[in-house]
N, CA and C atoms of all chains as a GROMACS GRO file, in nm:
protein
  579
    1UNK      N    1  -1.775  -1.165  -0.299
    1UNK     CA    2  -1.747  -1.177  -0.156
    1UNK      C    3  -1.876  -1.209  -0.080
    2UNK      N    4  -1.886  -1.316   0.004
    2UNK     CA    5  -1.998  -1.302   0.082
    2UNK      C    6  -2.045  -1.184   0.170
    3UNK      N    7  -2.153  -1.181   0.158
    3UNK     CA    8  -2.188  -1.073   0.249
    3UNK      C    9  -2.159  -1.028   0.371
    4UNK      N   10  -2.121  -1.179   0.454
    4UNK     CA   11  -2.102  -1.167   0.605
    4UNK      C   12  -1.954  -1.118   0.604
    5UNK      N   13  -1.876  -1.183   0.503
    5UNK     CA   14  -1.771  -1.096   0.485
    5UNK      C   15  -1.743  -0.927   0.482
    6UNK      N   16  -1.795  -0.902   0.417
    6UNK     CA   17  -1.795  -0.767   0.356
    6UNK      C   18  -1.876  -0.716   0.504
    7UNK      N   19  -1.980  -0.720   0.587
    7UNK     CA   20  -2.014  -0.711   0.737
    7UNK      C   21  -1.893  -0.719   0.800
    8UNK      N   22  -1.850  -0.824   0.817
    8UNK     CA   23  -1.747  -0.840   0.904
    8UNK      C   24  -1.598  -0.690   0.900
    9UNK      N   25  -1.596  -0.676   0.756
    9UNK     CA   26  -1.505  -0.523   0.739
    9UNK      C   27  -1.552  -0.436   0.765
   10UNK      N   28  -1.714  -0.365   0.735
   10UNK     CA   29  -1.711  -0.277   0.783
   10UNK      C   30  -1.758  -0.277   0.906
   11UNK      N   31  -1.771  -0.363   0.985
   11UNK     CA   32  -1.773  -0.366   1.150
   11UNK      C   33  -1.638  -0.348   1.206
   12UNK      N   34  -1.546  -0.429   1.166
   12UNK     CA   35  -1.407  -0.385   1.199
   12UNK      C   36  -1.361  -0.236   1.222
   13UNK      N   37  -1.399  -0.194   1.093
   13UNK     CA   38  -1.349  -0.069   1.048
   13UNK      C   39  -1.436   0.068   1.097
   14UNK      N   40  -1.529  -0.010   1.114
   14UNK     CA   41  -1.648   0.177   1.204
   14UNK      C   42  -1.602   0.145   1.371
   15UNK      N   43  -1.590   0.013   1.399
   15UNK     CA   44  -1.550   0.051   1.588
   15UNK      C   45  -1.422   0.035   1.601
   16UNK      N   46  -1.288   0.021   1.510
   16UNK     CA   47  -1.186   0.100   1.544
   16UNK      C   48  -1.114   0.160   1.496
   17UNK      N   49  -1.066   0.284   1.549
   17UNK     CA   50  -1.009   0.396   1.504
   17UNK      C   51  -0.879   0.371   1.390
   18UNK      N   52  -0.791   0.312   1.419
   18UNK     CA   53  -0.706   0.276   1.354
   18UNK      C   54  -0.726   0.105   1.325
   19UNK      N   55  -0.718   0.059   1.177
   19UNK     CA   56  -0.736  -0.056   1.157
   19UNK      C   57  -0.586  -0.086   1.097
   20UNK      N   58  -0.512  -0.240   1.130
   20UNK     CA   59  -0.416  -0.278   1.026
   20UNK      C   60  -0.475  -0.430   0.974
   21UNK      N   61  -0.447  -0.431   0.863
   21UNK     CA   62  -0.484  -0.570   0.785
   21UNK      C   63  -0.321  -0.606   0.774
   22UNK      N   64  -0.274  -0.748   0.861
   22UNK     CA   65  -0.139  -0.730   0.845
   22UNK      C   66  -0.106  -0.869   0.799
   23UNK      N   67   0.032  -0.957   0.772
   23UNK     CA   68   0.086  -1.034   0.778
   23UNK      C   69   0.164  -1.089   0.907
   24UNK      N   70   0.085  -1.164   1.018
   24UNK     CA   71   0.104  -1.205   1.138
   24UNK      C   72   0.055  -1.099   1.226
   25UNK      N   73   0.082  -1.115   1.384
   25UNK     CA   74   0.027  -1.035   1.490
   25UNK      C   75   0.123  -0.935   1.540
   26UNK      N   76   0.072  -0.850   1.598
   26UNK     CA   77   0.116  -0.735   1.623
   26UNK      C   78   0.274  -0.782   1.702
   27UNK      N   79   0.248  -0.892   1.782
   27UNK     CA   80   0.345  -0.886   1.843
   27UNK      C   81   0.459  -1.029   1.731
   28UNK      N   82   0.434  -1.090   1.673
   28UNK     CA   83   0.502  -1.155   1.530
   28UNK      C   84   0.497  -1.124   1.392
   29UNK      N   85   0.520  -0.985   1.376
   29UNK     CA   86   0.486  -0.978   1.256
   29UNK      C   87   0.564  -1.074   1.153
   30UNK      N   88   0.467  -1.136   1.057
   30UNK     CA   89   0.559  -1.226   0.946
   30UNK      C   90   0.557  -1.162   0.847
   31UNK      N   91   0.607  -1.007   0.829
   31UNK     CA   92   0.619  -0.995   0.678
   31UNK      C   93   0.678  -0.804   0.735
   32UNK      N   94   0.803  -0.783   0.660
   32UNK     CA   95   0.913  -0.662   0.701
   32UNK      C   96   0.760  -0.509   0.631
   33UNK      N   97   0.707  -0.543   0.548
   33UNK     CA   98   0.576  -0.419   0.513
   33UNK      C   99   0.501  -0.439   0.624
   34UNK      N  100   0.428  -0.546   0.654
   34UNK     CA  101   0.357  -0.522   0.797
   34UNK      C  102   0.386  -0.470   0.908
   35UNK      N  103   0.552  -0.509   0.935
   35UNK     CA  104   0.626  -0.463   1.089
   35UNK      C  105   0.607  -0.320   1.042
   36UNK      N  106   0.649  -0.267   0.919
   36UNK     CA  107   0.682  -0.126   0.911
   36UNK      C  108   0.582  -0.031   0.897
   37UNK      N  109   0.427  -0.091   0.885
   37UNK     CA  110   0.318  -0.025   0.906
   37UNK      C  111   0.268   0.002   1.076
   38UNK      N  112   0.286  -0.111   1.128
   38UNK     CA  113   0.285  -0.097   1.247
   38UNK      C  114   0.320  -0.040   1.288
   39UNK      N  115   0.501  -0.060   1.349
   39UNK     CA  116   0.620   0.084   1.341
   39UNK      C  117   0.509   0.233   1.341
   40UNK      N  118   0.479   0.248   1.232
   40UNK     CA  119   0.484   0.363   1.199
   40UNK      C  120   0.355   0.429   1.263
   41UNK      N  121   0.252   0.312   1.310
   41UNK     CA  122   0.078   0.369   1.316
   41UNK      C  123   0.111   0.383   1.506
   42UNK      N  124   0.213   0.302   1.538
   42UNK     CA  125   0.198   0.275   1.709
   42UNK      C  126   0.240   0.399   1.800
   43UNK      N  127   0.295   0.487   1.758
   43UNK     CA  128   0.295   0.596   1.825
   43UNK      C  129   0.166   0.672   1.892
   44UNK      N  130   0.130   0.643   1.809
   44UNK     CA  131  -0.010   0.720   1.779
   44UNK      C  132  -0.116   0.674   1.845
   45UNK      N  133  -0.130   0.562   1.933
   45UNK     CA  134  -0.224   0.475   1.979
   45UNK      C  135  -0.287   0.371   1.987
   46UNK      N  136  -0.362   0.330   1.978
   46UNK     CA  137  -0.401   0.179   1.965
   46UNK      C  138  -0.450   0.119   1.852
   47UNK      N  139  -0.333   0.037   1.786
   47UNK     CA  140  -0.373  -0.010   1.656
   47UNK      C  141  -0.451  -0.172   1.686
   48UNK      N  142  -0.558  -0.157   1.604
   48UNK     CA  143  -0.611  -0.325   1.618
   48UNK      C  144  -0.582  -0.380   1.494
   49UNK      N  145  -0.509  -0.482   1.510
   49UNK     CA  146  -0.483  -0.591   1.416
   49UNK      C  147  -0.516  -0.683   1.398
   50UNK      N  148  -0.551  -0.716   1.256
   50UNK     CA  149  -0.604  -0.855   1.187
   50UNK      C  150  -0.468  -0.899   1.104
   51UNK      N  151  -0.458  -1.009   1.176
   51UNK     CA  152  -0.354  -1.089   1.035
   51UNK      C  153  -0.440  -1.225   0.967
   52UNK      N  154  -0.404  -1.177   0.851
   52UNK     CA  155  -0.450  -1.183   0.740
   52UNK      C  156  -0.393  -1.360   0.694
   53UNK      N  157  -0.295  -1.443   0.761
   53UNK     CA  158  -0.250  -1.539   0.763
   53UNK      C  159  -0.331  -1.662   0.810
   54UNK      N  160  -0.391  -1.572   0.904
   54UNK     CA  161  -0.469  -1.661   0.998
   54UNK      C  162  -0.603  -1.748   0.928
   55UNK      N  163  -0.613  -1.661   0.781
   55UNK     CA  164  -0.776  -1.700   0.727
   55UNK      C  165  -0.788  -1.626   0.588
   56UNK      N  166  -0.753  -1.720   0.501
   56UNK     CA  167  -0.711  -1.685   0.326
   56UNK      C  168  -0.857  -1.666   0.310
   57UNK      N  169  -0.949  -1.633   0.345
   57UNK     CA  170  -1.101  -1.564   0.285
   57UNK      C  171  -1.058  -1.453   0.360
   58UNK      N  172  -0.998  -1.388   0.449
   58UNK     CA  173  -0.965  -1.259   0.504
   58UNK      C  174  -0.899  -1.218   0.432
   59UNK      N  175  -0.773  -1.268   0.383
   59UNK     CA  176  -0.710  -1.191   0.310
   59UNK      C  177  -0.706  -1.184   0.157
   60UNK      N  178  -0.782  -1.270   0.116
   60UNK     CA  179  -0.822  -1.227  -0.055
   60UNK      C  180  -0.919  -1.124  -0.066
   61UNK      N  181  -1.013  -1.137   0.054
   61UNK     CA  182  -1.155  -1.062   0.046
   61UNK      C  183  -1.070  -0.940   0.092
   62UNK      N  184  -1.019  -0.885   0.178
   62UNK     CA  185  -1.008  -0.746   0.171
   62UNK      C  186  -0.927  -0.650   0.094
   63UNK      N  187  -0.866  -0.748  -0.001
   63UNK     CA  188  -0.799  -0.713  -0.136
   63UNK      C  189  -0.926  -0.620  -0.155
   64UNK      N  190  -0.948  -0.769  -0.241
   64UNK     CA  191  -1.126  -0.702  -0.329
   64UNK      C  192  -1.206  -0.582  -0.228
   65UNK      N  193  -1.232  -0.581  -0.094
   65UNK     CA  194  -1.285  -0.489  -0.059
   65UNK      C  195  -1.233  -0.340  -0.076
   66UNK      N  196  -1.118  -0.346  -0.068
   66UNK     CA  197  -1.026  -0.229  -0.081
   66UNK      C  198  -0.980  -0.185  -0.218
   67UNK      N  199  -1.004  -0.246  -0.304
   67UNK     CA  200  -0.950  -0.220  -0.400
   67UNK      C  201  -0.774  -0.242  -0.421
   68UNK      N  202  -0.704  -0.283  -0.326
   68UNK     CA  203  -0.587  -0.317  -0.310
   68UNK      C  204  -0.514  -0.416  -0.337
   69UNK      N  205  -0.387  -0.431  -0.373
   69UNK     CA  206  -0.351  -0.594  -0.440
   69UNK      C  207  -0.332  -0.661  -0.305
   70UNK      N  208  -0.236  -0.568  -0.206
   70UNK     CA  209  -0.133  -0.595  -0.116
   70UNK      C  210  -0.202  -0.591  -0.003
   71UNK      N  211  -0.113  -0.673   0.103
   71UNK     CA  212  -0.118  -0.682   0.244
   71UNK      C  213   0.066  -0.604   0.268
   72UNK      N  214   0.012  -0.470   0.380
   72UNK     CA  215  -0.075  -0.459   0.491
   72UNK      C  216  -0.187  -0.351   0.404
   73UNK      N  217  -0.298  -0.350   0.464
   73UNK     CA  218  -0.353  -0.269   0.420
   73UNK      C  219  -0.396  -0.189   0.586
   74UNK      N  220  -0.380  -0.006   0.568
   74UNK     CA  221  -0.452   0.048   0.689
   74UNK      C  222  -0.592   0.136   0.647
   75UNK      N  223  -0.686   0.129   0.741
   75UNK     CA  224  -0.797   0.239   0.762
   75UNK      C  225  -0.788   0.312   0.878
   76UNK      N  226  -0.825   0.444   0.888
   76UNK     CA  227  -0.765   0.520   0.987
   76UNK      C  228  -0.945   0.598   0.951
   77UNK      N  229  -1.043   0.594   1.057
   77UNK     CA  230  -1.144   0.642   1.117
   77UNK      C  231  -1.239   0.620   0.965
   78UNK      N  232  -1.226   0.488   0.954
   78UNK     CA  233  -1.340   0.418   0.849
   78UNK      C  234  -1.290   0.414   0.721
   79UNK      N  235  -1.169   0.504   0.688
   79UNK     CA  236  -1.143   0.543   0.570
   79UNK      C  237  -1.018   0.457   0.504
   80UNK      N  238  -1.025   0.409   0.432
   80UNK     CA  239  -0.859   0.356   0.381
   80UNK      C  240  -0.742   0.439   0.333
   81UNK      N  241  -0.665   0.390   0.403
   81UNK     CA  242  -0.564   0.507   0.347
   81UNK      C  243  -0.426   0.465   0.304
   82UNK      N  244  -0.415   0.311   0.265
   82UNK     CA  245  -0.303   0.302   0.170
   82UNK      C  246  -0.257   0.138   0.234
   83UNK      N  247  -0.144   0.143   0.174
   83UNK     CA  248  -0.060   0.064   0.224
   83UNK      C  249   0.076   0.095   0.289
   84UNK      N  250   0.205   0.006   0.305
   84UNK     CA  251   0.319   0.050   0.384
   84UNK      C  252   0.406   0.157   0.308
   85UNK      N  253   0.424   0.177   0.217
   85UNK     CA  254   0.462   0.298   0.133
   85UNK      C  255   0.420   0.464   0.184
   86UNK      N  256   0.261   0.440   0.168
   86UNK     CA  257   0.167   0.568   0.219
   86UNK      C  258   0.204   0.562   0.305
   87UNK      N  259   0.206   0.494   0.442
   87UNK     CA  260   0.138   0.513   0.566
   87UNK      C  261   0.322   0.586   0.630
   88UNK      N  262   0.413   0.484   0.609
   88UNK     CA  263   0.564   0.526   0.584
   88UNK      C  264   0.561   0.715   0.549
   89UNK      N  265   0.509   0.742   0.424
   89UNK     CA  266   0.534   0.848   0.419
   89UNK      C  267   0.447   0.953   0.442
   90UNK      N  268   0.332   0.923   0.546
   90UNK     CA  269   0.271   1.014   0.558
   90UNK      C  270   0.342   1.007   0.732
   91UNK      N  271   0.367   0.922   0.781
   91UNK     CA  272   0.463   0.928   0.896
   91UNK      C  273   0.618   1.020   0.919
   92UNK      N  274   0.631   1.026   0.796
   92UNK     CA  275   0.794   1.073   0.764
   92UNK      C  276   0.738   1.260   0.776
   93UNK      N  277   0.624   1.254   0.760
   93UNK     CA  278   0.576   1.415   0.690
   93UNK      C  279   0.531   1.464   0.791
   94UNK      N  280   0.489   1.404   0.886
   94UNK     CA  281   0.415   1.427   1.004
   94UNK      C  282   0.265   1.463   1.005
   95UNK      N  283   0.260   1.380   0.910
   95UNK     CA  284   0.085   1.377   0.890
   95UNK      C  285   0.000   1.274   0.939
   96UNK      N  286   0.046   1.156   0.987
   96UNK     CA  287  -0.050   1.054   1.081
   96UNK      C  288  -0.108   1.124   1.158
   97UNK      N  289  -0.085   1.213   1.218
   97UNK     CA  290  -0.146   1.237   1.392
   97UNK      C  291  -0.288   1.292   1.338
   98UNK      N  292  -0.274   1.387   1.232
   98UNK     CA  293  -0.352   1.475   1.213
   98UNK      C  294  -0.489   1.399   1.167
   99UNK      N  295  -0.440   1.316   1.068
   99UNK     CA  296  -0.563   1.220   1.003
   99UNK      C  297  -0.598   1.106   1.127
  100UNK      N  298  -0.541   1.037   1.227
  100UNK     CA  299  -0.601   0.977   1.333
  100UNK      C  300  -0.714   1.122   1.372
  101UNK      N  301  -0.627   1.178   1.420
  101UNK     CA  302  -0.716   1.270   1.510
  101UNK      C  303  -0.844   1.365   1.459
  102UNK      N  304  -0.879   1.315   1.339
  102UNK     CA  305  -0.907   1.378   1.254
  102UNK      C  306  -0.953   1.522   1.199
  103UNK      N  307  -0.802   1.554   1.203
  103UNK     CA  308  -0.772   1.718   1.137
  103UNK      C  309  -0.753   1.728   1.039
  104UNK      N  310  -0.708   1.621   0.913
  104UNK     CA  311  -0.649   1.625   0.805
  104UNK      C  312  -0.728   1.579   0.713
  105UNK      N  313  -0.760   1.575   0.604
  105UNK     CA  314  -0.853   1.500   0.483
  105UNK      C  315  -0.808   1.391   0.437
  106UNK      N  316   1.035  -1.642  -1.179
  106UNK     CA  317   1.144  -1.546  -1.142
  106UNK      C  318   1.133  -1.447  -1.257
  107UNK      N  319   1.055  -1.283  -1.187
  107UNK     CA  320   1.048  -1.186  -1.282
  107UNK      C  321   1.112  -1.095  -1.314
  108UNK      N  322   1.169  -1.072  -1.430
  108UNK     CA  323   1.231  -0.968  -1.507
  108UNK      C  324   1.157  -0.814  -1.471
  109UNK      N  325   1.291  -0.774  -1.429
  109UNK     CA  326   1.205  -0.565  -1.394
  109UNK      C  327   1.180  -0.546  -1.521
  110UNK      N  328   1.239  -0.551  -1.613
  110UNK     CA  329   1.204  -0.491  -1.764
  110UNK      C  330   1.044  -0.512  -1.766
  111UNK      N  331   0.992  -0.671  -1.749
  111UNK     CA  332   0.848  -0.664  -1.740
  111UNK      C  333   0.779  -0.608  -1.716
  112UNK      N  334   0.806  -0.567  -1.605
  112UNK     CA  335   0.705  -0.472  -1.472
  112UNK      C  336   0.713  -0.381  -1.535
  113UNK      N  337   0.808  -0.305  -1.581
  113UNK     CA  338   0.870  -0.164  -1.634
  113UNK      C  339   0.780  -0.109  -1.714
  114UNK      N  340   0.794  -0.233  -1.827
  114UNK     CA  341   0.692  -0.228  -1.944
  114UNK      C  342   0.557  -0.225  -1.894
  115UNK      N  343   0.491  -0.288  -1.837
  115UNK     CA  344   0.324  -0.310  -1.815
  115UNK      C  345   0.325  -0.168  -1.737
  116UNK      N  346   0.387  -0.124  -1.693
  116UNK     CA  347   0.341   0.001  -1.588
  116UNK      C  348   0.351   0.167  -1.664
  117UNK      N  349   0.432   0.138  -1.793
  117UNK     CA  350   0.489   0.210  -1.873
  117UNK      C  351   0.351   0.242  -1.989
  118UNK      N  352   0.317   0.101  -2.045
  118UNK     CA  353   0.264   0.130  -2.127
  118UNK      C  354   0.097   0.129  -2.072
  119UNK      N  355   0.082   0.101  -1.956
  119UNK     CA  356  -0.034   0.154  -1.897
  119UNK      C  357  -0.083   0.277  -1.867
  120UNK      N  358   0.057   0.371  -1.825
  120UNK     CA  359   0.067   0.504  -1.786
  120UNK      C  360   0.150   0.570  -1.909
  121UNK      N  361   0.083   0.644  -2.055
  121UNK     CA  362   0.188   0.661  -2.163
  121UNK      C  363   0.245   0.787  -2.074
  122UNK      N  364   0.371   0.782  -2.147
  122UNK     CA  365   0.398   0.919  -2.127
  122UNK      C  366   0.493   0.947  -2.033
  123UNK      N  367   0.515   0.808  -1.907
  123UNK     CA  368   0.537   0.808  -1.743
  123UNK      C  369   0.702   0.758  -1.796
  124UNK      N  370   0.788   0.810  -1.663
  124UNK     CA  371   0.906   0.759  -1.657
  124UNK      C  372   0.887   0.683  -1.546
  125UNK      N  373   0.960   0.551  -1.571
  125UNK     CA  374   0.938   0.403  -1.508
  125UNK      C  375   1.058   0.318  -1.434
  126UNK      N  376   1.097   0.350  -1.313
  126UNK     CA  377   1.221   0.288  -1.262
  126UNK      C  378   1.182   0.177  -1.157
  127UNK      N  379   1.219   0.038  -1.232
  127UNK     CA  380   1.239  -0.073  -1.165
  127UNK      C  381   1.365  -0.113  -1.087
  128UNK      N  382   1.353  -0.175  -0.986
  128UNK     CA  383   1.484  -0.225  -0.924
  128UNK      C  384   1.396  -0.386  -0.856
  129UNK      N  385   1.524  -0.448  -0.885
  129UNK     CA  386   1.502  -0.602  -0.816
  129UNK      C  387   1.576  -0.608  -0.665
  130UNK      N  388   1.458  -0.572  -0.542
  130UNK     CA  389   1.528  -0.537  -0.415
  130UNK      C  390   1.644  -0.654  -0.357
  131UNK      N  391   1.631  -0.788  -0.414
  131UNK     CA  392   1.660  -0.902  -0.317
  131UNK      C  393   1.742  -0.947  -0.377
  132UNK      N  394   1.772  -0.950  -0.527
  132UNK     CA  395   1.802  -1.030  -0.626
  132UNK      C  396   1.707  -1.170  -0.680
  133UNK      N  397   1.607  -1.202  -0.606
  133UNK     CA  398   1.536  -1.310  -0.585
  133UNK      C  399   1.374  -1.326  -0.706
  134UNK      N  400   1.389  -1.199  -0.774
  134UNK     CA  401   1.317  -1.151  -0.868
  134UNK      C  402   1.124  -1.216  -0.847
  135UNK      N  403   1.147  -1.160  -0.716
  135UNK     CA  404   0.986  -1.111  -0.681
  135UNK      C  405   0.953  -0.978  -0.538
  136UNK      N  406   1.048  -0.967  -0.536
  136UNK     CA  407   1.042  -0.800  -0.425
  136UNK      C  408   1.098  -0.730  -0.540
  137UNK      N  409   1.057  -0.651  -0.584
  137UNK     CA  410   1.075  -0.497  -0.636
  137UNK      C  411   1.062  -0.397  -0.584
  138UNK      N  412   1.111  -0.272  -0.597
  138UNK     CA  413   1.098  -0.137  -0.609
  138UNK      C  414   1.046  -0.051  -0.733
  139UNK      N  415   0.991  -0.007  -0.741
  139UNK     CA  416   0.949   0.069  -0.836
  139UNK      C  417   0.889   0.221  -0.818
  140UNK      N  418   0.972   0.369  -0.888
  140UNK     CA  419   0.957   0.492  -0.907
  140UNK      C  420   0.861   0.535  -1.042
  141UNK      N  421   0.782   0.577  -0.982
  141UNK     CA  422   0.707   0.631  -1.142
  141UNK      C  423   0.670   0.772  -1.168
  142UNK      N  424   0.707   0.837  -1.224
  142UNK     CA  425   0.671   1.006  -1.254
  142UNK      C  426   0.563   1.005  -1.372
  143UNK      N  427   0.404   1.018  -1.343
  143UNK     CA  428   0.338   1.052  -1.422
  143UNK      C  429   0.266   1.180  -1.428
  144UNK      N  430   0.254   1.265  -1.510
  144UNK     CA  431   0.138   1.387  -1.515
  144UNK      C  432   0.019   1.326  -1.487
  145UNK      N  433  -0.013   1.182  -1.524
  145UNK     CA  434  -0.170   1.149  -1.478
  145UNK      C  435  -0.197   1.116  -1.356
  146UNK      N  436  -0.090   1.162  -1.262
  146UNK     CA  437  -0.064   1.149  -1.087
  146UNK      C  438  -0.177   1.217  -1.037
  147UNK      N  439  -0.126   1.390  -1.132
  147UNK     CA  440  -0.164   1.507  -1.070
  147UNK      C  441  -0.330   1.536  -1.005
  148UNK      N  442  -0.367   1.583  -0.906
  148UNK     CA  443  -0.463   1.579  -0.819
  148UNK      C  444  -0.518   1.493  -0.801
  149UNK      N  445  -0.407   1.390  -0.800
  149UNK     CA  446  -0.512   1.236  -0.766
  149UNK      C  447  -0.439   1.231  -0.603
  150UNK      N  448  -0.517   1.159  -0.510
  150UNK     CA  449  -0.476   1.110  -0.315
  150UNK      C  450  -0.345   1.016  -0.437
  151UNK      N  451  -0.260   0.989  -0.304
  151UNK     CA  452  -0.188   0.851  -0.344
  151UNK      C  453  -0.221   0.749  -0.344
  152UNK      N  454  -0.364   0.734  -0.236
  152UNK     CA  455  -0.422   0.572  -0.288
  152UNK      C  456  -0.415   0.554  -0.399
  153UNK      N  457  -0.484   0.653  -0.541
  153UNK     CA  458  -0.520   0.641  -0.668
  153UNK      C  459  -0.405   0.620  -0.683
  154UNK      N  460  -0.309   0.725  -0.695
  154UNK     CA  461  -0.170   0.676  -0.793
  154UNK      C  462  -0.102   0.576  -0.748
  155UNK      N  463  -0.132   0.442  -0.659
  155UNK     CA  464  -0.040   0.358  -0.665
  155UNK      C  465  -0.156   0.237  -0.716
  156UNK      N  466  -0.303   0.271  -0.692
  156UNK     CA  467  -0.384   0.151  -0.755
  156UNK      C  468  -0.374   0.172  -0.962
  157UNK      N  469  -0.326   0.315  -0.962
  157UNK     CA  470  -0.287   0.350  -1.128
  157UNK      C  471  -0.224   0.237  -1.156
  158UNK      N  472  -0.083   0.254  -1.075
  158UNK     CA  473   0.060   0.123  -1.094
  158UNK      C  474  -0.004  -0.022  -1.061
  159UNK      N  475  -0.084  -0.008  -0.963
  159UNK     CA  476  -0.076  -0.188  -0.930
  159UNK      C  477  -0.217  -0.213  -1.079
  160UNK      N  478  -0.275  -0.168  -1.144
  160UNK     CA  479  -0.381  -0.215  -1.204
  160UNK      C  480  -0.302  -0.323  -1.320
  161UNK      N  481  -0.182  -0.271  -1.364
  161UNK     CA  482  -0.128  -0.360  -1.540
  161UNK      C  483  -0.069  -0.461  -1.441
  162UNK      N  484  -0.069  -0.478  -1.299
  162UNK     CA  485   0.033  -0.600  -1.252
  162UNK      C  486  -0.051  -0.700  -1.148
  163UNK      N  487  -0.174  -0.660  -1.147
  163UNK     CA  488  -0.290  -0.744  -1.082
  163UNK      C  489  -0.266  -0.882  -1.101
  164UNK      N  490  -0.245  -0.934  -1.211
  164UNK     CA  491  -0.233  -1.068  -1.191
  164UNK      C  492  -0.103  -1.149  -1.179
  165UNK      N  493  -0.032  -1.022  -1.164
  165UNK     CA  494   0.142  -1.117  -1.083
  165UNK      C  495   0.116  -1.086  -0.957
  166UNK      N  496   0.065  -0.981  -0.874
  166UNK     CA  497   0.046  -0.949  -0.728
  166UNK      C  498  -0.083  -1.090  -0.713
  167UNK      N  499  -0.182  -1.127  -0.766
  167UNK     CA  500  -0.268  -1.209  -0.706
  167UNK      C  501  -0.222  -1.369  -0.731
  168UNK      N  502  -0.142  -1.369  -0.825
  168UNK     CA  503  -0.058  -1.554  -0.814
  168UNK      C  504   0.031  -1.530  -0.724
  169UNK      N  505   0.127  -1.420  -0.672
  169UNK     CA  506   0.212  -1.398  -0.587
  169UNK      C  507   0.322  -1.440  -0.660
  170UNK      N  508   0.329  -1.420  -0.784
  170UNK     CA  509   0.470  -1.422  -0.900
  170UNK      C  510   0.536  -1.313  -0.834
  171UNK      N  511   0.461  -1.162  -0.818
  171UNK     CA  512   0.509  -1.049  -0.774
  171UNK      C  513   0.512  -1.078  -0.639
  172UNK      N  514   0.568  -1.098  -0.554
  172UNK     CA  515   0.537  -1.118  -0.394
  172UNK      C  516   0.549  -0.953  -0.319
  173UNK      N  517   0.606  -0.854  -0.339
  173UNK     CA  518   0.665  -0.753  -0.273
  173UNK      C  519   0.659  -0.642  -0.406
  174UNK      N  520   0.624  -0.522  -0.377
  174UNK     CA  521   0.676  -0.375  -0.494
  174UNK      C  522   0.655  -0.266  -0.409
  175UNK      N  523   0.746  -0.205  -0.359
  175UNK     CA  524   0.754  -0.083  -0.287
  175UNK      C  525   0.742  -0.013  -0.367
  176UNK      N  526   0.647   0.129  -0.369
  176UNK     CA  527   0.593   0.220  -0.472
  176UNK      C  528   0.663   0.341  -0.420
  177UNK      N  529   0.640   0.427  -0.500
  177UNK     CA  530   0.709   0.578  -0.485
  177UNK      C  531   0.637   0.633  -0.636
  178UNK      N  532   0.549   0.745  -0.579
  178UNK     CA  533   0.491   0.786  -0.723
  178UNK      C  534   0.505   0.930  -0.695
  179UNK      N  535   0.507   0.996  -0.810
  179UNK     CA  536   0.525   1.135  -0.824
  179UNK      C  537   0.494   1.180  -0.975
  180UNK      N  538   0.406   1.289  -0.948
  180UNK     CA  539   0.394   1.398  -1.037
  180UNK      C  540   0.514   1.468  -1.100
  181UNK      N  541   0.554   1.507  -1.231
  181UNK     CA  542   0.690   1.575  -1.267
  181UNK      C  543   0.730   1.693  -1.150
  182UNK      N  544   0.576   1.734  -1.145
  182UNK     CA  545   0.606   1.893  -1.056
  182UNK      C  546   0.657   1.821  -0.834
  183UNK      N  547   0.629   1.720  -0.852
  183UNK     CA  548   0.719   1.658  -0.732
  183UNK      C  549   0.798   1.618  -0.755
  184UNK      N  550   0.860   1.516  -0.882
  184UNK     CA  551   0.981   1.473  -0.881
  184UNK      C  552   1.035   1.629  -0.865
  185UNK      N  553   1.044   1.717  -0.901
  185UNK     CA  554   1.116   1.852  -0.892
  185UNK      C  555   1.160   1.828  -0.740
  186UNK      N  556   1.067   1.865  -0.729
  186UNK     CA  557   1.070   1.958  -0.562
  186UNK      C  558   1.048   1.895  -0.434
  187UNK      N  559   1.012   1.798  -0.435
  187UNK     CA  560   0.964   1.673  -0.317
  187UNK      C  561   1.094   1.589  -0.248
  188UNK      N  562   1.126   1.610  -0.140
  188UNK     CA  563   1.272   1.574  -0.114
  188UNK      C  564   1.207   1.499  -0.015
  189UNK      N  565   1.065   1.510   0.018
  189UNK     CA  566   1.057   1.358   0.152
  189UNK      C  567   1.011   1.214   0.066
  190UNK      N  568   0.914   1.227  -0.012
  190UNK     CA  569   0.928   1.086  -0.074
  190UNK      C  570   1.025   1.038  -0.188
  191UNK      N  571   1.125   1.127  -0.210
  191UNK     CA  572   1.235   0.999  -0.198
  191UNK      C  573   1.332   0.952  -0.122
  192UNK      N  574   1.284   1.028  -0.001
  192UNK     CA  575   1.395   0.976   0.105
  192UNK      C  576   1.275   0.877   0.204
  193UNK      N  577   1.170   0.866   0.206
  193UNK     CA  578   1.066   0.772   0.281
  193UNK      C  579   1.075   0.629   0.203
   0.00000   0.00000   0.00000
């Protein structure tokens, strides 16, 4: 990955609180895992979104950065914390708030 | 157009030991579902246990053969007792 790449994520990811790596924009999502990450993070406050459509070095590279195959990918206060599966069921449990706000590990 | 048996297998014999449930969500045989109960779950975050599953299928998720796999992983001692992730 280029470097400015790999800059460019973790600048994203230290100035905002909630990050989504998605498939289209917040307000089009093109892909039913992205809408449902969203869904699930927007209660909670202000999600900033990158879609990942917009620029195929964005979205191969934050595979590889993440260790992740898939898009959406979220970070929640620098940290990664899954994809639409996780984020789904840490929503269902009532555990988002806690890890935004950071009470939770 | 991929066969669940495939997936089944690579995720199976990556994880010995694991019980392995594929489903073809669309009929279109590249969105899947997939349940996995491994003991090698146990005290791992769920990031780990779903990068466990995606590691034997890396290169159908990066040609986009695999386009879609909704995960659900569990430890035996959750398949027991865990009644929110299989209803999430």
């Amino acid at each position: 990955m280029r470097p400015e790449l790999k800059d460019r994520f973790d600048q994203e990811i230290r100035s905002n609180k909630v990050v989504l790596y998605m498939k289209g924009t917040a307000d089009f999502p093109r892909c039913g895992f992205s809408a449902a990450a969203l869904e699930a993070l927007r209660p909670f406050g202000r999600v900033y979104t990158v879609d990942v459509l917009a620029d195929s070095e964005v979205r191969e590279g934050i595979k590889e950065y993440s260790n992740w195959p898939t898009i959406p990918q979220v970070y929640i206060n620098g940290r990664f914390i899954g994809g639409s599966d996780i984020i789904r069921e840490l929503a269902a449990r009532g555990e988002l708030q806690d890890i935004i706000e950071g009470r939770a590990s | 157009m991929l066969d669940p048996n495939e997936i089944r297998r690579r995720i199976a014999e990556s994880l010995p030991g694991s019980e392995v449930e594929v489903r073809d969500m669309t009929g279109t045989g590249d969105h899947f579902e997939a349940w996995v109960v491994s003991e090698t779950f146990a005290g791992k975050p769920m990031v780990e246990q779903h990068q466990l599953v995606y590691r034997p299928l890396r290169d159908l998720l990066q040609s986009g053969e695999l386009h879609a796999l909704a995960l659900k992983t569990f430890t035996p001692e959750q398949w027991r007792s865990d009644p929110v992730r299989k209803s999430t």
